[in-house]
C-alpha positions in Angstrom: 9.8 -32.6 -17.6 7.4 -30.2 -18.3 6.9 -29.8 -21.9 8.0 -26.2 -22.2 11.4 -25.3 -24.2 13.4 -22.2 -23.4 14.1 -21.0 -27.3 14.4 -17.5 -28.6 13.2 -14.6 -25.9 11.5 -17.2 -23.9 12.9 -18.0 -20.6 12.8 -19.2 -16.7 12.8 -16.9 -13.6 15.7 -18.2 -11.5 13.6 -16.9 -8.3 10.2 -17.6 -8.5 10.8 -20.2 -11.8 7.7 -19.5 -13.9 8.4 -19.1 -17.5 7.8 -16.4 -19.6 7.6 -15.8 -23.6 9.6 -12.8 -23.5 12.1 -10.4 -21.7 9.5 -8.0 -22.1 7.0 -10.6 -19.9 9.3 -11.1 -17.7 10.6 -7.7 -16.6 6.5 -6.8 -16.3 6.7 -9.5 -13.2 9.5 -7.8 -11.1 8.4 -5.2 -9.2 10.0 -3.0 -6.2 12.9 -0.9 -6.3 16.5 -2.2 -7.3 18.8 -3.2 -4.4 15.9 -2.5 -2.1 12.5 -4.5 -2.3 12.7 -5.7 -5.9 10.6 -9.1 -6.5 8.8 -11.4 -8.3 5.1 -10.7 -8.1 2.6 -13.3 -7.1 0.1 -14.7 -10.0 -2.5 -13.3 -8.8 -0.4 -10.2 -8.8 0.5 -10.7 -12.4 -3.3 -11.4 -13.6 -4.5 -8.3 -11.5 -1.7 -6.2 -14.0 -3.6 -8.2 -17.1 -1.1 -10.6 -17.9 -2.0 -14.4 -18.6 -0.2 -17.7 -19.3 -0.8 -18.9 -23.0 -1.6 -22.2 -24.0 1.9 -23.3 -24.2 2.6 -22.4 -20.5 4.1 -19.2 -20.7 3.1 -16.3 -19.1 2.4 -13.0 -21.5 2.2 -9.5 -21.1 -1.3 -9.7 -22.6 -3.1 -12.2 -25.0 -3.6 -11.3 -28.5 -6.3 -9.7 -29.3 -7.6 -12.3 -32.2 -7.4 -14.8 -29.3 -8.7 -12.5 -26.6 -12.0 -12.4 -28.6 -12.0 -16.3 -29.3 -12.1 -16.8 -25.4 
């Protein structure tokens, strides 16, 4: 198990599985066109766009800026 629970907006890709915090998250790491190239994007792909994973293992669209300025 890995210590992360799906619970609100948070959830699971069923392609590439990483989780995500939010719909809104998760939608950020598709990219392409629908019924053409759509995909999930790489993490390096994701970080390059600014998103992160936050300390509970979910990745985020972008950190908070109070804990953005702690880091």
């Amino acid at each position: 198990m890995n210590g992360r629970t799906l619970s609100g907006d948070r959830n699971q890709c069923a392609g590439c599985r990483e989780y995500f915090n939010s719909s809104t998250a998760f939608d950020w790491h598709r990219t392409g066109e629908f019924s053409c190239d759509r995909r999930c994007m790489s993490d390096g792909e994701m970080r390059t766009r600014g998103m992160s994973i936050n300390s509970a293992g979910f990745w985020i669209t972008k950190p908070y800026a109070k804990y953005a300025e702690e880091a």
